[in-house]
C-alpha positions as CSV (number, residue, x, y, z in Angstrom):
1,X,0.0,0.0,0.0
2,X,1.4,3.7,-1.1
3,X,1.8,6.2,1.7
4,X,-0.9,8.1,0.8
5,X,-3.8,5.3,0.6
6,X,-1.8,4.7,4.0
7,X,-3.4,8.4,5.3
8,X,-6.7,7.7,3.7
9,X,-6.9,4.2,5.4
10,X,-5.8,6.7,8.5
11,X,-8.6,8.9,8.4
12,X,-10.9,6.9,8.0
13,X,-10.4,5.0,10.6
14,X,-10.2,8.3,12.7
15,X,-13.8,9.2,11.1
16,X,-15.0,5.7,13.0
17,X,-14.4,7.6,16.6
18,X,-16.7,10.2,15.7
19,X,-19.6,10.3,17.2
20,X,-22.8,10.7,14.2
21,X,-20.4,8.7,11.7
22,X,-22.1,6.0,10.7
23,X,-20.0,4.9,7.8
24,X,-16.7,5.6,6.0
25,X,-16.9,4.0,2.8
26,X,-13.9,3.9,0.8
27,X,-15.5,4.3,-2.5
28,X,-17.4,6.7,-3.6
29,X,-21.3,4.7,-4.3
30,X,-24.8,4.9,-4.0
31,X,-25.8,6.2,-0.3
32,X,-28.4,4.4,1.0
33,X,-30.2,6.5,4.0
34,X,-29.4,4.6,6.8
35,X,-25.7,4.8,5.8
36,X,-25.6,8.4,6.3
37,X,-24.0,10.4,8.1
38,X,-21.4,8.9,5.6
39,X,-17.7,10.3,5.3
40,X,-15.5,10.1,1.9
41,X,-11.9,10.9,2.2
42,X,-10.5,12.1,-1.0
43,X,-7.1,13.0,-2.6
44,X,-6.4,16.7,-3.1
45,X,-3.3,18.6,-3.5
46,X,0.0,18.0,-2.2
47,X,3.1,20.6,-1.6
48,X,6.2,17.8,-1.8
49,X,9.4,19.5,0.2
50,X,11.4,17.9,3.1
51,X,10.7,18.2,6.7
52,X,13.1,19.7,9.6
53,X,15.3,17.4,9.4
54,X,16.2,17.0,5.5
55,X,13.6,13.5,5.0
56,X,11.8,13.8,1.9
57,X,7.9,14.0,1.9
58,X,4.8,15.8,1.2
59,X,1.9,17.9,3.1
60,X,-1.0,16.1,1.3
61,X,-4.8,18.0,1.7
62,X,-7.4,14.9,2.2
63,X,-10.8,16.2,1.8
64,X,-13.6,14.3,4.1
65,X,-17.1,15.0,2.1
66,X,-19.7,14.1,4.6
67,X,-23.5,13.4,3.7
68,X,-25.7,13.9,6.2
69,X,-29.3,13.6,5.3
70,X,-31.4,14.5,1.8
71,X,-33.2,16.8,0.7
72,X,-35.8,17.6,0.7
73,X,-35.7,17.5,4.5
74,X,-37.9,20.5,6.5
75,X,-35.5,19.9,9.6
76,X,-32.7,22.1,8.2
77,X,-31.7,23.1,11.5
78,X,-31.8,19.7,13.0
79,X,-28.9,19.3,10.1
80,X,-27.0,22.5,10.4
81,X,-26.4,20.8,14.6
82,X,-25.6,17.4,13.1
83,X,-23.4,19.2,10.7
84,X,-22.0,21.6,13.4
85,X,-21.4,18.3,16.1
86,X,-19.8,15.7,12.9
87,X,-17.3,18.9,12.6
88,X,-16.6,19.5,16.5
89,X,-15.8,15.5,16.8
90,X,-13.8,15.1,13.5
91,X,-11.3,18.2,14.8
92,X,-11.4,16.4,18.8
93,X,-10.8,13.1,16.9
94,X,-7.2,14.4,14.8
95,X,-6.3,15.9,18.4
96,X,-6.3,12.4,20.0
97,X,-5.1,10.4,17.1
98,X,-2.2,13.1,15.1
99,X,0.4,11.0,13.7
100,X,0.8,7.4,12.1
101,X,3.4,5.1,10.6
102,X,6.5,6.3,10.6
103,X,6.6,10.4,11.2
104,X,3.2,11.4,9.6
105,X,1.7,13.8,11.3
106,X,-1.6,15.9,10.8
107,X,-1.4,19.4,10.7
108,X,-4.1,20.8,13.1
109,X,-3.5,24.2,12.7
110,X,-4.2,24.0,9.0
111,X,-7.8,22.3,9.1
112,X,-10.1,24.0,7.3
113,X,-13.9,23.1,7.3
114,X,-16.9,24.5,4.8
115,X,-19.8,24.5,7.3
116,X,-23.0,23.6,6.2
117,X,-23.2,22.7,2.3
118,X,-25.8,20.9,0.0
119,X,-24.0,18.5,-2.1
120,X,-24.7,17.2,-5.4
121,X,-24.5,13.7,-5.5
122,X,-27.0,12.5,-8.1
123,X,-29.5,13.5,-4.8
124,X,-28.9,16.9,-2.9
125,X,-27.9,15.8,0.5
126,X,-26.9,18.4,3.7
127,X,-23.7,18.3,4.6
128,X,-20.0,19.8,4.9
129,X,-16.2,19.2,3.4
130,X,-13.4,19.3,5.5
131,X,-9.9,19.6,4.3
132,X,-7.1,18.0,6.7
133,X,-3.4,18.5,5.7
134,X,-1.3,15.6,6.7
135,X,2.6,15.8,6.5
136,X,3.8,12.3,4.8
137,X,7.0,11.1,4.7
């Protein structure tokens, strides 16, 4: 396995201690409703340099794309909370578990998150991206 399916296998396995997660799937697919709140984790951008010490790597940008509930729903703030807690327990979650393998390390001043969104997915869904930069060596 590559280093970065490494971090992707990483996240979501951090994704599984938040509370609201109910699945991480790690394809994109057809969202049934009692999947959701589902998380993606998808490949973005990466800035390769070396760290402090002269080792090769990358600080890789995973975006997390989380469902939450269709549309058309009338609760819309019932989902804006859900939204609002899935995002507070993601960012507590990367503060417990920071690093893996061998010197990776999450960058938790860098996380960036949308807020409430309404995704296209074939069916408009409520819910957020979050993008999580991850140093990998």
């Amino acid at each position: 396995m590559n280093r970065i399916d490494e971090a992707k296998v990483f996240i979501r396995t951090v994704l599984g201690y938040v509370p609201g997660v109910t699945t991480t799937p790690e394809l994109r697919k057809r969202i049934e409703t009692a999947d959701l709140p589902a998380c993606y984790v998808l490949t973005q951008q990466g800035l390769w340099s070396h760290d402090s010490t002269e080792t090769p790597g990358h600080l890789r940008t995973f975006r997390i794309e989380c469902l939450v509930n269709p549309l058309p729903s009338d609760l819309a703030e019932v989902n804006e909370r859900l939204v609002d807690s899935i995002i507070e327990g993601i960012v507590a979650a990367f503060h417990t578990h920071q690093t893996f393998g061998d010197g990776c390390l999450v960058h938790l001043d860098e996380i960036e998150d949308s807020g409430l969104l309404l995704l296209d997915h074939g069916t408009t869904y409520y819910g957020f991206t979050m993008d999580i930069p991850i140093f990998i060596r």
